[in-house]
Residue, then its C-alpha position, 0 to 999 in steps of 0.5 A: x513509529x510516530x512522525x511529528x514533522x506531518x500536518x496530521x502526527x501518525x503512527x504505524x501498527x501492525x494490523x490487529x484483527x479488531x481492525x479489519x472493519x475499518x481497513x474493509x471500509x477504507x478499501x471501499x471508498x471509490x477513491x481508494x478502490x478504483x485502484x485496487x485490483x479487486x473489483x468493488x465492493x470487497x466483501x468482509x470475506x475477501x477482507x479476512x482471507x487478506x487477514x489469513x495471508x498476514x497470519x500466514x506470513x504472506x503479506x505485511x500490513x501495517x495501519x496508518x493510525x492517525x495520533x489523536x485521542x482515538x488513534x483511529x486508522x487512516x490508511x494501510x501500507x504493507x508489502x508481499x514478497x515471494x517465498x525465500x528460495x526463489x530468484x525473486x525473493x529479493x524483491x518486497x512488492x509495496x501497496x499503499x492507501x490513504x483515506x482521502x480526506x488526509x490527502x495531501x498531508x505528507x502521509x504517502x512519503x512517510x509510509x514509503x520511507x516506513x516500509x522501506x525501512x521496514x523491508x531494508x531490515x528484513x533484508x530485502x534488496x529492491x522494492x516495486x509496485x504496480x501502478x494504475x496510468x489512472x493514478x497520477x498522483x500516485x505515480x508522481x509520488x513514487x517517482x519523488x521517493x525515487x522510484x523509477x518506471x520500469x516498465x508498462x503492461x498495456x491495457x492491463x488493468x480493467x476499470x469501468x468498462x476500459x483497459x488501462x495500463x500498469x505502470x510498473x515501478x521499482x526503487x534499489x534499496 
């Protein structure tokens, strides 16, 4: 899918092997870092057992590739569910990273309205996330897609030296 209407025209892919170098170092920049729950630095170890959960089925990865010449990936965007059988299958649970220096260029909403599209197809009813209080910006941006908080899990998230609070958030889809 290519979205023409950006500053930066992007596309989304499936991840390919090939790219788990470049999603290893976008996972790595402290700005996206900070937010993830994995302590930095990630290793290329941890990288590739993110790779065998999507070969599994367990986890949907998607590149943001930027449309250019070399269609180099500028972020990630996927999803994870709970096996199908459970009560809680309904629900696709949404991450989302952006190489900073394309910040502010509409990418984020394009990537949420890519995976719920994407998650709406495949049949699922709600999609959520988890959010660090750390990250405003990205809470502000999931509240202007629609989603709402939910919830809070208190002093949650450990982050230099300090517990921070999850901010729980979900959208019906």
């Amino acid at each position: 899918m290519t979205l023409r209407q950006l500053s930066v025209p992007i596309h989304f892919s499936p991840l390919q092997e090939s790219e788990l170098e470049r999603i290893n170092e976008l996972s790595n920049m402290p700005e996206i870092s900070e937010h993830f729950e994995t302590i930095p630095p990630i290793s290329m170890e941890t990288t590739r057992t993110l790779w065998n959960y999507i070969q599994a089925g367990l986890v949907f990865l998607w590149g943001i590739h930027e449309d250019d010449e070399k269609g180099r990936i500028i972020g990630g965007a996927g999803f994870y569910a709970q096996p199908p059988g459970t009560r809680l299958s309904y629900i696709a649970t949404f991450f989302l990273y952006v190489d900073p220096a394309y910040w502010g260029k509409g990418i984020g909403k394009s990537a949420i309205s890519f995976l719920e599209r994407e998650v709406t197809d495949r049949g699922y009813h709600k999609m959520e996330c988890m959010v660090a209080d750390t990250n405003p910006r990205a809470a502000r941006l999931y509240e202007q897609m629609g989603y709402l908080q939910e919830g809070r899990k208190k002093e949650a998230f450990f982050i230099d030296g300090r517990y921070e609070d999850l901010i729980l958030m979900g959208k019906i889809l």
